[in-house]
Residue, then its C-alpha position, 0 to 999 in steps of 0.5 A: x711494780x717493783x718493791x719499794x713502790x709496793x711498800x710505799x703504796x701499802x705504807x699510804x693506805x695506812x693511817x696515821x696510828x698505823x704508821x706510827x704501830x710501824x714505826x714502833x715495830x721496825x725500831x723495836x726490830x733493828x734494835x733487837x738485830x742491833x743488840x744481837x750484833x752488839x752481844x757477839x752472837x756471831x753473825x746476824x742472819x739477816x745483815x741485810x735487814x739492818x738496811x732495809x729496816x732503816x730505809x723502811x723507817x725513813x719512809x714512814x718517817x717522810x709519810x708522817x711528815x708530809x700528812x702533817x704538813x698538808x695538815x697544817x697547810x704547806 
């Protein structure tokens, strides 16, 4: 199983209030590499993790739209 599919598969175990703490958590974590970036500490550490926080937010993202629209019944 390669890693986004783990991801997803542990992403869709979670609940929703999981998924929304997340999403918190990822944002608050590219902001704070955005802002180490921004202040000119040099170079990131991890610049790949810019890319990988962004595409894990998207899907959280996609997962909590889905549920609500299968809430709503489309």
């Amino acid at each position: 199983m390669s890693k986004r599919a783990e991801q997803m598969a542990r992403l869709r175990q979670m609940s929703d209030a999981e998924l929304v703490q997340e999403l918190e958590n990822a944002y608050r974590e590219l902001f704070n590499i955005n802002q180490q970036k921004a202040i000119g500490k040099g170079v990131v550490e991890r610049p790949h993790r810019i890319r990988e926080l962004k595409k894990t937010i998207a899907r959280i993202k996609t997962l909590l739209r889905e549920r609500e629209l299968l809430r709503v019944g489309y």
